[in-house]
C-alpha positions in Angstrom: 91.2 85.8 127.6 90.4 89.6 128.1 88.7 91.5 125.6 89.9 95.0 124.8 87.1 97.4 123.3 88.6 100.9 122.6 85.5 103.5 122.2 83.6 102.3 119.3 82.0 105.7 118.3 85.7 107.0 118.0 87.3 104.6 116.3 84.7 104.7 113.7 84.9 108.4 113.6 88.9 108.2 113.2 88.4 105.4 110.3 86.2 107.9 108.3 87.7 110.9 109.1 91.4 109.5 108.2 92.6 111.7 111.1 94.5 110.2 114.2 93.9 113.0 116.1 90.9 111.9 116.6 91.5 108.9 119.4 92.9 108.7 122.7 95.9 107.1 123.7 94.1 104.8 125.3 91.5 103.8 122.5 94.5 103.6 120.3 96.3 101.2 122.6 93.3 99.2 123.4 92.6 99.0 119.6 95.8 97.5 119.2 95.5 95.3 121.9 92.4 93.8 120.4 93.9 93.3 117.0 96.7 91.3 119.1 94.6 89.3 121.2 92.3 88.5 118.3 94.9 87.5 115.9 94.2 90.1 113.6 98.0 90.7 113.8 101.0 89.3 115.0 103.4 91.6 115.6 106.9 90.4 116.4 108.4 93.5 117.1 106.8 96.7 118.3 107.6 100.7 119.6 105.1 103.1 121.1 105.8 106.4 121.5 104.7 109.0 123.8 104.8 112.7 124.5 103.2 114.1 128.0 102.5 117.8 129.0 104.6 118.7 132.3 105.3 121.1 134.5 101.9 122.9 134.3 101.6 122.4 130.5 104.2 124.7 130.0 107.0 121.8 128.8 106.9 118.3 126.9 108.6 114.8 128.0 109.1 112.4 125.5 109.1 108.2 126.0 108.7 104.4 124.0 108.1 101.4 125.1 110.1 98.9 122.7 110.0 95.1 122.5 111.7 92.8 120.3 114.3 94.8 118.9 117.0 96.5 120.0 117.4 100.4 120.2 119.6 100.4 116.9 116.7 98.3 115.1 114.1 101.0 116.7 115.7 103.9 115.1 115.9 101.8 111.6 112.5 101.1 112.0 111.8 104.7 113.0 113.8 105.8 109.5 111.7 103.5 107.7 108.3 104.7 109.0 109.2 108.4 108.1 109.8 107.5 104.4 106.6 105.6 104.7 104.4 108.7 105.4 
């Protein structure tokens, strides 16, 4: 079994400072990966969501990975998240 170890120091630091802004992508993923693969959680379904700088940082893309629902339960979900904040 792989272990995933996001960036200690800044997952700590994003913990006590409340603020997501904090992390990378990928500390964020690999933290999540970790929880997974420890059984801290089981997800059944989950959505990432992305944004990317392009064309010379000038625009934005937008993207999701989504497993275990379909696209009509991802924007229910996504409805249900906003309400949640």
């Amino acid at each position: 079994m792989e272990t995933y170890k996001p960036n200690d120091f800044a997952e700590k630091r994003v913990n006590q400072a409340q603020d997501c802004r904090l992390w990378t992508p990928k500390d964020a993923l690999l933290a999540c990966l970790r929880d997974i693969e420890s059984g801290k959680i089981n997800p059944d379904k989950l959505c990432i969501h992305y944004t990317c700088l392009i064309d010379d940082n000038k625009n934005r893309t937008f993207g999701c990975y989504v497993a275990g629902m379909t696209y009509l339960e991802h924007a229910g979900l996504l409805a249900e998240a906003l309400k949640a904040l």
